[in-house]
N, C-alpha and C positions, 0 to 999 in steps of 0.2 A: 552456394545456395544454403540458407538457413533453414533449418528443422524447426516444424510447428513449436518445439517445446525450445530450442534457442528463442524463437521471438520471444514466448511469452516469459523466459528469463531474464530478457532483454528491458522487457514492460515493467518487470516486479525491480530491478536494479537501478531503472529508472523513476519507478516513485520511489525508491530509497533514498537517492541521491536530492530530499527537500530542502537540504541545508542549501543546495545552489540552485535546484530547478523547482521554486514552489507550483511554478501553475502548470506541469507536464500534466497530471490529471487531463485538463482542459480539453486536449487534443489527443486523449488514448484511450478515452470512455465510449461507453452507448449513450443511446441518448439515455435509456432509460436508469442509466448507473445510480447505486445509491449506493451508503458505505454506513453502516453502522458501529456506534461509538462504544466504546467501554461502557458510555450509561445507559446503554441499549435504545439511543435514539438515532434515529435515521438523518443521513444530511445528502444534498444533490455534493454532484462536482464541484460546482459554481460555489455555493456555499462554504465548501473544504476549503476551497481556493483563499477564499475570503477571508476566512480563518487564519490560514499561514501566513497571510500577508497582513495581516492586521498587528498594528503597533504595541498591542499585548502579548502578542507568540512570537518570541526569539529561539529560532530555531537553531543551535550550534552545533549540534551530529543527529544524521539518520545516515544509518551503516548496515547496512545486510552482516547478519551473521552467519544463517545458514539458511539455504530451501530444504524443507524436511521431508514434501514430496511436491511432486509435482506432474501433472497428469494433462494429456494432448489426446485430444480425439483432430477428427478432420475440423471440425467448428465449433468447437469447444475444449475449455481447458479450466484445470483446476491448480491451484497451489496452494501450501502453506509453507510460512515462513519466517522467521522470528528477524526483528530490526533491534538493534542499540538506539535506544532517542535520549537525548540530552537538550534540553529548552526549558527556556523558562515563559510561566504563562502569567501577566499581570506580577511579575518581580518573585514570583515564586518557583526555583529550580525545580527540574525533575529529572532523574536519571532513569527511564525505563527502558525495559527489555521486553518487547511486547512480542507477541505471535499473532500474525495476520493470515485470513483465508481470505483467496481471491477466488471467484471465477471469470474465466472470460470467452469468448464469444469473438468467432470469425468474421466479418462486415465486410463486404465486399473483397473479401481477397485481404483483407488487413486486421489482425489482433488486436481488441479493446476490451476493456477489462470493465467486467461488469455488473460484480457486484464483489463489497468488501467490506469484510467485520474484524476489529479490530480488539484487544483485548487489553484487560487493564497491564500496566507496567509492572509488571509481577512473574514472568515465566520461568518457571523452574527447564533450563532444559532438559536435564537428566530425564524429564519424563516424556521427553521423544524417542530417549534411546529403545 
């Protein structure tokens, strides 16, 4: 049997994994999920979805580097966590190193992640240590 904070490890490895699964969001959110961008605007699921799958965004790595913490209560949960992203948007490469904070929220007995902000491609890790 899996520990609250296995799942929601489980969740955060699975939105990493966009290079093969773009539209897992879809099926791991609240309804009420929003995820806010580096330009500090908000976007639903559906939207993000749209995003990775549109013939502007070539996505060729999203790789977990590390969870820097990560926190379980009985219906809720928190993490953050920095990804490697390598895509190009509209012919334009980018190599970032982004840090993301989730939290998420218990749903009948099932982990969905439910709200997430994302930060520009720039993270110094060293300032985790």
């Amino acid at each position: 049997m899996f520990s609250d904070s296995q799942h929601i490890e489980a969740l955060i490895k699975g939105f990493a994994n966009r290079a093969e699964n773009k539209s897992f969001l879809i099926s791991n959110v609240t309804v009420d999920f929003l995820a806010i961008r580096p330009s500090g605007n908000p976007i639903t699921a559906e939207a993000l979805v749209g995003m990775y799958n549109s013939e502007d965004l070539v996505v060729q790595l999203s790789e977990l580097v590390k969870i820097h913490r990560l926190e379980a209560n009985s219906d809720w949960g928190f993490a953050a966590f920095t990804l490697k992203e390598a895509f190009s948007y509209k012919g334009e490469q980018n190599n970032d190193l982004s840090s993301y904070s989730m939290t998420f929220k218990k749903v009948e007995g099932t982990w969905k992640i439910s709200w997430m902000q994302r930060s520009q491609g720039t993270t110094d890790l060293s300032t985790w240590n």
